[in-house]
DRENFI-69792 format. One record per residue (C-alpha): residue number from 0; x negated, y negated, z. Coordinates in nm, 3 decimals, always signed. Layout:
N
SITE NUM X Y Z $
...
***
This chain:
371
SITE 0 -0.591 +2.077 +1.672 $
SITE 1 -0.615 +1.843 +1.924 $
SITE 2 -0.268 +1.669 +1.929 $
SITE 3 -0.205 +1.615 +2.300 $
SITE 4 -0.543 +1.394 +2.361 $
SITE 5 -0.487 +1.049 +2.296 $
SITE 6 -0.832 +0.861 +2.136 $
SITE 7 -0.852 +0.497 +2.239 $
SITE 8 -1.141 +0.232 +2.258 $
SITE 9 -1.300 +0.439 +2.613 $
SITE 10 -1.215 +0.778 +2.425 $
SITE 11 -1.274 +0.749 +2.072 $
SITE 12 -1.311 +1.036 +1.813 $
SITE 13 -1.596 +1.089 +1.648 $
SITE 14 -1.503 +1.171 +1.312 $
SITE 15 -1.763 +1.283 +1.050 $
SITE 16 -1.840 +1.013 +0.769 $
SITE 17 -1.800 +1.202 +0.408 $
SITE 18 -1.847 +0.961 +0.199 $
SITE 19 -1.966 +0.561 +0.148 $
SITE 20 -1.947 +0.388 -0.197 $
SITE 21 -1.999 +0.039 -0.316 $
SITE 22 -1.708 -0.097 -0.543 $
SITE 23 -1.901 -0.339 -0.647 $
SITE 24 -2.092 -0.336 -0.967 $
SITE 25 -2.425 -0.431 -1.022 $
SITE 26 -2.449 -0.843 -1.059 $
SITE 27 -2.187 -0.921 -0.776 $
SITE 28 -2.260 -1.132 -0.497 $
SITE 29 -2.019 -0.873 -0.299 $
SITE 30 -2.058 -0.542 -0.176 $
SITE 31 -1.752 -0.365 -0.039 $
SITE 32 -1.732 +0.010 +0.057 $
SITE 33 -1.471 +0.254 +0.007 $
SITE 34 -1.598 +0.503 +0.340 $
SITE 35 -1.386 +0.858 +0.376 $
SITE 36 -1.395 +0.974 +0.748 $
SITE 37 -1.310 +1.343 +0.861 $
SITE 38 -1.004 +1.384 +1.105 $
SITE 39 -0.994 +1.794 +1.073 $
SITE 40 -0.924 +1.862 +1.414 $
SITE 41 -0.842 +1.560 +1.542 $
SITE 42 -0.466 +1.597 +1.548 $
SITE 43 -0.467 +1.233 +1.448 $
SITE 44 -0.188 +1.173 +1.300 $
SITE 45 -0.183 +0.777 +1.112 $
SITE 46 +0.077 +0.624 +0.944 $
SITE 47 +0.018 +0.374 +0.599 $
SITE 48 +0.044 +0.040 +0.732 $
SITE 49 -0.173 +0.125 +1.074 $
SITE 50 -0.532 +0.058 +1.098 $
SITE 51 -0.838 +0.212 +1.307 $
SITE 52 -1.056 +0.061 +1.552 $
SITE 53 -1.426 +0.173 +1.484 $
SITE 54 -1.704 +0.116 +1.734 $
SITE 55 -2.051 +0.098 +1.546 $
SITE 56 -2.410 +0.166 +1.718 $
SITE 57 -2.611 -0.138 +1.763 $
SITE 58 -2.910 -0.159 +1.582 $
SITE 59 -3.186 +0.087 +1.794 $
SITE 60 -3.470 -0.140 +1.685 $
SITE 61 -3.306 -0.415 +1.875 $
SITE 62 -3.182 -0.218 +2.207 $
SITE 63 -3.544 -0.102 +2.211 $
SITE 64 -3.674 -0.467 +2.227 $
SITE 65 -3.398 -0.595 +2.471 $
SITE 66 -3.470 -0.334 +2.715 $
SITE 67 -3.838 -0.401 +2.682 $
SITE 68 -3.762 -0.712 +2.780 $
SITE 69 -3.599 -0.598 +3.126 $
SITE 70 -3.980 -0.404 +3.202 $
SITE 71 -3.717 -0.116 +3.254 $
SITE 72 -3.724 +0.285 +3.137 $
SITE 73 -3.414 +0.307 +2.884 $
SITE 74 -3.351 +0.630 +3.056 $
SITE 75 -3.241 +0.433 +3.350 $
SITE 76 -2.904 +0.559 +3.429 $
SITE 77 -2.683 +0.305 +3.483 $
SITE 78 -2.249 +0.301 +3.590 $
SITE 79 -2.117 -0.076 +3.427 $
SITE 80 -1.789 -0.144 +3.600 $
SITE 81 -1.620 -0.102 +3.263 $
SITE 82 -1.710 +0.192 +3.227 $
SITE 83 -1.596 +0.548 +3.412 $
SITE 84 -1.954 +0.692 +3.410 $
SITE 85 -2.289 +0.678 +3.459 $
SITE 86 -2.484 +0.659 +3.095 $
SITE 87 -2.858 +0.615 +3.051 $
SITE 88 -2.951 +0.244 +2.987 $
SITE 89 -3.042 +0.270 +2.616 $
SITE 90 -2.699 +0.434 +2.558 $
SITE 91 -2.500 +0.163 +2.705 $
SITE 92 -2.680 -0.113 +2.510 $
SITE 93 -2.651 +0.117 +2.197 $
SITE 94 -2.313 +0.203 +2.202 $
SITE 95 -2.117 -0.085 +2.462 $
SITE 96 -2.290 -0.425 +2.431 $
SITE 97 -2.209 -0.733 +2.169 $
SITE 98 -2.643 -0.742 +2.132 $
SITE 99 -2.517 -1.131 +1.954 $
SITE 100 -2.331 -1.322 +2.234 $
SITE 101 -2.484 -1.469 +2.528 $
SITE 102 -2.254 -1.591 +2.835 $
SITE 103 -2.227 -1.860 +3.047 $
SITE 104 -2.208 -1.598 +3.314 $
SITE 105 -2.522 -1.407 +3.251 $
SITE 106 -2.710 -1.767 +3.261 $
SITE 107 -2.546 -1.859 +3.576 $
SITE 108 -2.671 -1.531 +3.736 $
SITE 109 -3.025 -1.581 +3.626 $
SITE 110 -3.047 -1.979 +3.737 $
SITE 111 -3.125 -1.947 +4.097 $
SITE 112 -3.450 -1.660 +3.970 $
SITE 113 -3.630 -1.941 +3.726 $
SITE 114 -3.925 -2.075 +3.800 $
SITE 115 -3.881 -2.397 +3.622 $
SITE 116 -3.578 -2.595 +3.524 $
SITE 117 -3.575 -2.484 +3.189 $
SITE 118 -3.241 -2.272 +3.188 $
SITE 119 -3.076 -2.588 +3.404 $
SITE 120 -3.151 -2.822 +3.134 $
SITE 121 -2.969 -2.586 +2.897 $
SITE 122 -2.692 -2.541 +3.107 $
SITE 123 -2.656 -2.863 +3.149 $
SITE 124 -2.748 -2.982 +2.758 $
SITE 125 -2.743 -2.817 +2.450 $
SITE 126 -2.627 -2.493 +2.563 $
SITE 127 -2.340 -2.430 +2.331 $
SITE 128 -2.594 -2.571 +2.037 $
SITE 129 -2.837 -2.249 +2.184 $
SITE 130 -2.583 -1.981 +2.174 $
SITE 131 -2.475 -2.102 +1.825 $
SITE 132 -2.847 -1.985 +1.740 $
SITE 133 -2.971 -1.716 +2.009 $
SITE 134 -2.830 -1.345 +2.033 $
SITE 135 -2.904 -1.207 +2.398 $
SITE 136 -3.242 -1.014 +2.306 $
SITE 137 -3.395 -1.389 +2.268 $
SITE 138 -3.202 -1.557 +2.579 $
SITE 139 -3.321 -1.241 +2.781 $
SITE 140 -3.675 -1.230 +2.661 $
SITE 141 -3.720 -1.597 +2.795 $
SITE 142 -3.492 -1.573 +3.093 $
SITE 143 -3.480 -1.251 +3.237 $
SITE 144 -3.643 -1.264 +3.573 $
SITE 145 -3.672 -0.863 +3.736 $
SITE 146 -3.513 -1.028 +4.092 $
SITE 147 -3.211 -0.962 +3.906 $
SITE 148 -3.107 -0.638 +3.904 $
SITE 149 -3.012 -0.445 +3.629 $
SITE 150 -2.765 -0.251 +3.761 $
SITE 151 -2.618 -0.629 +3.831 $
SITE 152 -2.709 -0.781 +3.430 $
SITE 153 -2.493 -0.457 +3.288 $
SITE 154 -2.162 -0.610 +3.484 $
SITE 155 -2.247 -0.954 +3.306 $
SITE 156 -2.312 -0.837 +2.928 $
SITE 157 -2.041 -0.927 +2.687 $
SITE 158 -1.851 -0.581 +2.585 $
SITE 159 -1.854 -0.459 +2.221 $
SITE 160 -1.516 -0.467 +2.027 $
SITE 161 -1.399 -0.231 +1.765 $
SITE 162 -1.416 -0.399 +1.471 $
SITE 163 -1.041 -0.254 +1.334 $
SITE 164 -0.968 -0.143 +0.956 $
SITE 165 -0.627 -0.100 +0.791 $
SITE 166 -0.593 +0.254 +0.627 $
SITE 167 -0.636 +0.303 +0.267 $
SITE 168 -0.465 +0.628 +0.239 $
SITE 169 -0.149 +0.799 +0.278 $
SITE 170 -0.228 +1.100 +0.558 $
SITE 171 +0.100 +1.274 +0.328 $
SITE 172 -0.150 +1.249 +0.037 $
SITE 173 -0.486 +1.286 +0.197 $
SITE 174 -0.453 +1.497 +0.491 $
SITE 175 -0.705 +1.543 +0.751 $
SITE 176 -0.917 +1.259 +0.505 $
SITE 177 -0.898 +0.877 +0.632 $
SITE 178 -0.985 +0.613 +0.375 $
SITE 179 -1.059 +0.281 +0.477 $
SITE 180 -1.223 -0.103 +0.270 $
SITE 181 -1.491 -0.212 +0.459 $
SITE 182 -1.640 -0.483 +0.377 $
SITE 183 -2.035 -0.556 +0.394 $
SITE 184 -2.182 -0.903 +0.501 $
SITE 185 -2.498 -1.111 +0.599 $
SITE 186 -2.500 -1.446 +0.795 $
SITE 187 -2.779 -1.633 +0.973 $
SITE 188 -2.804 -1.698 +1.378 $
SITE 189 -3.063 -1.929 +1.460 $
SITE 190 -3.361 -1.809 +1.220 $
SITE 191 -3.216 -1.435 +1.211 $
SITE 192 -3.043 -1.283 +0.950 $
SITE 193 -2.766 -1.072 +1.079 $
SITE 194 -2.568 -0.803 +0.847 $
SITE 195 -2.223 -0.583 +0.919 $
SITE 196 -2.293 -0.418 +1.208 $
SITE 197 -2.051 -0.133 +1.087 $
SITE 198 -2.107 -0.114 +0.724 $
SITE 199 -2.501 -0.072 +0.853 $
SITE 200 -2.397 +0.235 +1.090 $
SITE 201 -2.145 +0.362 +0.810 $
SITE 202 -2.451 +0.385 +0.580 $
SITE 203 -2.717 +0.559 +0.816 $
SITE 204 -2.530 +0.716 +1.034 $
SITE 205 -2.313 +1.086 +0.964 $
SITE 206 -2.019 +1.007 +1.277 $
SITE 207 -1.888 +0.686 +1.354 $
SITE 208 -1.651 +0.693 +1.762 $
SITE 209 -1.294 +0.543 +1.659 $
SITE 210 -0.971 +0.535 +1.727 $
SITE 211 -0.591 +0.499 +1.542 $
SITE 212 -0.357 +0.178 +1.586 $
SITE 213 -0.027 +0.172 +1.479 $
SITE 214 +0.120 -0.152 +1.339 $
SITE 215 +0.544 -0.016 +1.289 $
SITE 216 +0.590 -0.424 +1.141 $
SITE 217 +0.372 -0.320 +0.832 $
SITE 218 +0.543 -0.066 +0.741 $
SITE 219 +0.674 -0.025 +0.302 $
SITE 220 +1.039 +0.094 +0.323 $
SITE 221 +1.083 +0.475 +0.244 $
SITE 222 +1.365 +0.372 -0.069 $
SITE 223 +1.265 +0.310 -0.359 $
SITE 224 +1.338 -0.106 -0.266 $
SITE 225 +1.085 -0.327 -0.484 $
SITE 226 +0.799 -0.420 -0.292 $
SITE 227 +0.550 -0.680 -0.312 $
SITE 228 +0.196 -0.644 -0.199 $
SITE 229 -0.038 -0.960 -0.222 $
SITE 230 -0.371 -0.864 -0.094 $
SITE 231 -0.698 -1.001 -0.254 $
SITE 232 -1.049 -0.879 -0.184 $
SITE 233 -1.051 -0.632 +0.126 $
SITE 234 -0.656 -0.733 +0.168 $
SITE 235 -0.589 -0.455 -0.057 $
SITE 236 -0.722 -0.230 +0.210 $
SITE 237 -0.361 -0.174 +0.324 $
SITE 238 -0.190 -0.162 -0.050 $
SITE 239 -0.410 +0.111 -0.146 $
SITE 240 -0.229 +0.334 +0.104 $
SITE 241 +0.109 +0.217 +0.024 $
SITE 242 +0.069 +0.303 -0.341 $
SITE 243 -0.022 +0.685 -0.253 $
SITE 244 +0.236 +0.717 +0.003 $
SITE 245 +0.530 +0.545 -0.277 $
SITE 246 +0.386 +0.674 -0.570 $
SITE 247 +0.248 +1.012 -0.512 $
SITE 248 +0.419 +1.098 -0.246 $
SITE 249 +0.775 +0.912 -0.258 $
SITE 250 +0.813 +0.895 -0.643 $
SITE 251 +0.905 +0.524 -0.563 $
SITE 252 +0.862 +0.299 -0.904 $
SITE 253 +0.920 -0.056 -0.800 $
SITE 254 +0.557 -0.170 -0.670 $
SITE 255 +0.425 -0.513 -0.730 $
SITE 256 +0.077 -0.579 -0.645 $
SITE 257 -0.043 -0.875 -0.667 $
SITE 258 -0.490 -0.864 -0.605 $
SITE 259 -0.864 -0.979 -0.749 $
SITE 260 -1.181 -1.120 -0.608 $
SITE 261 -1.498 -1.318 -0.779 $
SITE 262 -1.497 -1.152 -1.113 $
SITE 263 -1.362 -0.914 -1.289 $
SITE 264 -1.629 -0.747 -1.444 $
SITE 265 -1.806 -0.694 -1.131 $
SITE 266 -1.519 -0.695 -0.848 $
SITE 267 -1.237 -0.513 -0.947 $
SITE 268 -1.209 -0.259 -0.700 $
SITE 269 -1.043 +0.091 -0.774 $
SITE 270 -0.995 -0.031 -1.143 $
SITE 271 -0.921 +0.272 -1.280 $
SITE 272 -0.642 +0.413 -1.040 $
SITE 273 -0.467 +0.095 -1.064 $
SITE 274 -0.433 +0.075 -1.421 $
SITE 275 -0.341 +0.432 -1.417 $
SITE 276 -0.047 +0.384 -1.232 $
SITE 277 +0.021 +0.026 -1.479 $
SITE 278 +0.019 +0.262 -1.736 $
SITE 279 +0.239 +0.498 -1.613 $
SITE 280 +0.543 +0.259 -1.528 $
SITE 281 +0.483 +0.293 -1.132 $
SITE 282 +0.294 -0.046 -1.036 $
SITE 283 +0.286 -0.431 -1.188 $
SITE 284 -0.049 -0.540 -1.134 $
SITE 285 -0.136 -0.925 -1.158 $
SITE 286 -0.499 -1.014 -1.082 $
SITE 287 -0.683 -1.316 -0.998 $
SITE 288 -1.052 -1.332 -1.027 $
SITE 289 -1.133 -1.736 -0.932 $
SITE 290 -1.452 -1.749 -1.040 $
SITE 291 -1.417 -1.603 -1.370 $
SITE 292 -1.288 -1.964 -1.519 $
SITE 293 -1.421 -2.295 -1.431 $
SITE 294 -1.037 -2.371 -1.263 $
SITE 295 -1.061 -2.087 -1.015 $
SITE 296 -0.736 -1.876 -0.992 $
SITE 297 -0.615 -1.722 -0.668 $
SITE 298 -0.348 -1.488 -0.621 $
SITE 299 -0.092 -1.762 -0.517 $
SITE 300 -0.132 -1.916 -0.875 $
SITE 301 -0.071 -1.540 -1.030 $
SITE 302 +0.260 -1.590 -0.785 $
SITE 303 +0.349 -1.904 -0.934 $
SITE 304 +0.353 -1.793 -1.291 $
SITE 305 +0.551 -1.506 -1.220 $
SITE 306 +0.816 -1.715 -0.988 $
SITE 307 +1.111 -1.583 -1.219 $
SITE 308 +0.999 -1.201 -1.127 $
SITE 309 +0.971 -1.268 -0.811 $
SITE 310 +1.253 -1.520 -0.706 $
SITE 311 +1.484 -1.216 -0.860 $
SITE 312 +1.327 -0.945 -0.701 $
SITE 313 +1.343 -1.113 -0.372 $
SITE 314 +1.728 -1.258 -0.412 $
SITE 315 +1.902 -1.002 -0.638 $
SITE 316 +1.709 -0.686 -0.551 $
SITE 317 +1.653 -0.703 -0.160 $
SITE 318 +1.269 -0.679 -0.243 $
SITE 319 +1.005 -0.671 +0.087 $
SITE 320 +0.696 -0.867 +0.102 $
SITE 321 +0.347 -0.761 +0.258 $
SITE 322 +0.095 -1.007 +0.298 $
SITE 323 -0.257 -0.833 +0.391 $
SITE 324 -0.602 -1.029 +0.445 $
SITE 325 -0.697 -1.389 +0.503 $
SITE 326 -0.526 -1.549 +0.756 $
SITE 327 -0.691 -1.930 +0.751 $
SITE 328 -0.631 -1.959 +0.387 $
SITE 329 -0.499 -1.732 +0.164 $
SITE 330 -0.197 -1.666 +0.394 $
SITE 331 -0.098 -2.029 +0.431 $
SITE 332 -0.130 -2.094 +0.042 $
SITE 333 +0.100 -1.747 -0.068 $
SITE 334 +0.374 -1.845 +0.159 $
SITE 335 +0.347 -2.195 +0.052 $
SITE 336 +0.405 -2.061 -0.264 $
SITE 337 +0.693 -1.850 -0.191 $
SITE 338 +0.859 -2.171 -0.013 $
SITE 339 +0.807 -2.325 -0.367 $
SITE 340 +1.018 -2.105 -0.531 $
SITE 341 +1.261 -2.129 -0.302 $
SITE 342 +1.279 -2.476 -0.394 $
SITE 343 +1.264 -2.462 -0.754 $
SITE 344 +1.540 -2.165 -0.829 $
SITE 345 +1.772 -2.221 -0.500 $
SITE 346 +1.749 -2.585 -0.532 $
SITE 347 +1.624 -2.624 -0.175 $
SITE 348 +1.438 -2.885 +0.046 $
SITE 349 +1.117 -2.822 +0.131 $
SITE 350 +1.239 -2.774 +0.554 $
SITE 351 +1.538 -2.578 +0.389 $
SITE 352 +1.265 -2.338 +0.237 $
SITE 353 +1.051 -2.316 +0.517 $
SITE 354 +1.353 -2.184 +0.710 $
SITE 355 +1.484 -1.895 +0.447 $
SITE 356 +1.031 -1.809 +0.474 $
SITE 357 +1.084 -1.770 +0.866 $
SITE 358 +1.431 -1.573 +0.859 $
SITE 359 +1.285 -1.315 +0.571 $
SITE 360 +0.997 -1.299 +0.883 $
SITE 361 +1.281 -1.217 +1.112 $
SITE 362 +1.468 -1.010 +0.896 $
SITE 363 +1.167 -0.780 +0.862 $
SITE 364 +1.169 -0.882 +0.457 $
SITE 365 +0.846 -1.046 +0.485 $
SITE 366 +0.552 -0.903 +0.661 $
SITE 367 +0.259 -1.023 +0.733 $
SITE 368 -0.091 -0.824 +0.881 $
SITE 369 -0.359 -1.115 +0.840 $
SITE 370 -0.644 -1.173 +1.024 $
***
């Protein structure tokens, strides 16, 4: 075991992918992944309530046609600034570039080398319009000029971040197993259709470099306390971990979960362990699945009709509430909800309700790990 190295974003573990499974049935517009990752050996230790940061491979079609681009050999070895080492070119585009964002400071480097006043125009017109639609493969295969350096264009390249996941398992149930939600995607850039970078490597890859976060604020309380999750789509990422670690591990009854997506028939993820644990006294379960009706329900309207539950859970029973997912949205609207409870059974003003919602914040009652 190797407890006494500590893995961050420049060290990462590479831990061996097990397994990757769509939750979503066939006939969703969805597809979300439940991914089990390999720690044996790690001595990675990760509490529920933490997340991982992992750091996907770029696409190799694409690092092959950026550096063809720079009329370079990818076995160039190059040493970036950021980095500690010397790496061969097609490595560091592979594994430490965002391949999508180009930079005012790349352009700014390259001006003096054109031979027209194309890129000036840019910079000095449409530019953020461009960079809305162009990755760096097309600004580079248009503007690259060799008088540049390459050992001077890897300083200027935007970095890749870890894209971070909360755990969806309890290590006290799991062991050396992680279990993480990821969630897969597709969006256009200019005329290019871009998909999850890391639900692409998770698929066609067998290791996958990342690295533990703890988060001690999102914490469920060890007591048996009522607790009440709220996390729709890949919000119940977090949840699914709490429920091992209270119910399998801690014996701990009082769990309300509140959770859904599109439809039910095709987006119910982990449908069967959920209702097990309905069934056996240990979890409430209210879903919301908004476009199963033509009015489409969300989890704060499943709040809502359960404001008696919950107003005496939270004021008679010292009950903690996690909030996990959305932040622009979703967030705003469940809190907004709690506030109108507050109103309704403690006969409060709306500013008066606000406040109680910020001092259950600072009480540590109500958490909150949105993004």
């Amino acid at each position: 075991m190797n407890s006494n190295i500590k893995y961050t974003i420049k060290n990462p573990y590479h831990g061996k992918i097990t397994k990757v499974l769509c939750l979503n049935k066939e006939g969703s517009t969805k597809c979300n992944y439940h991914v089990e990752i390999s720690l044996e050996g790690s001595g990675i230790h990760y509490e529920v309530g933490s997340s991982f940061g992992l750091l996907p491979e770029n696409s190799k079609q694409e690092v092959e046609r950026l550096i063809a681009a720079l009329l370079v050999s990818p076995d160039l070895l190059v040493s970036p600034k950021k980095l500690d080492f010397e790496l061969p070119l097609s490595d560091f585009f592979l594994n430490y570039v965002n391949l999508h964002r180009v930079t005012k400071k790349i352009a700014t480097a390259l001006l003096p080398l054109q031979t027209d006043d194309g890129l000036e125009t840019l910079l000095n017109g449409e530019w953020k319009k461009y960079t809305e639609n162009h990755d760096l493969i097309e600004f580079l295969e248009t503007y690259y000029q060799k008088k540049l350096p390459v050992a001077e264009l890897v300083d200027l390249v935007s970095p890749m971040l870890a894209r971070f996941y909360s755990v969806a398992s309890s290590q006290n149930i799991v062991k050396d197993n992680l279990q993480l939600l990821v969630a897969d995607f597709c969006y256009t850039k200019g005329i290019k259709k871009h998909k999850s970078i890391t639900a692409r490597h998770l698929i066609q890859n067998k290791t996958i470099r990342l690295f533990h976060q703890q988060n001690p604020s999102f914490q469920p309380p060890k007591e048996d306390t009522p607790v009440i999750m709220i996390g729709p789509g890949t919000g119940l990422a977090a949840f699914l971990g709490f429920i091992q670690e209270r119910i399998l591990f801690r014996k701990c009854n009082n769990n309300i979960l509140f959770t859904g997506d599109r439809h039910k028939e095709y987006d119910f993820y982990y449908e069967e362990e959920l209702k097990k644990y309905e069934e056996q006294g240990s979890l409430k379960l209210f879903t919301a699945f908004s476009r199963d009706t033509d009015n489409k329900v969300y989890v704060q309207h499943r709040i809502w009709e359960q404001k008696e539950l919950i107003f005496d859970l939270i004021e008679t029973k010292n009950a903690q509430i996690f909030i996990s997912g959305d932040a622009h949205k979703m967030a705003k609207d469940v809190v907004a909800t709690f506030e109108k409870i507050f109103v309704l059974h403690k006969k409060l003003s709306h500013q008066e309700a606000h406040a109680l919602v910020k001092s259950l914040i600072k009480e540590k009652r109500l958490h909150l790990d949105v993004y």
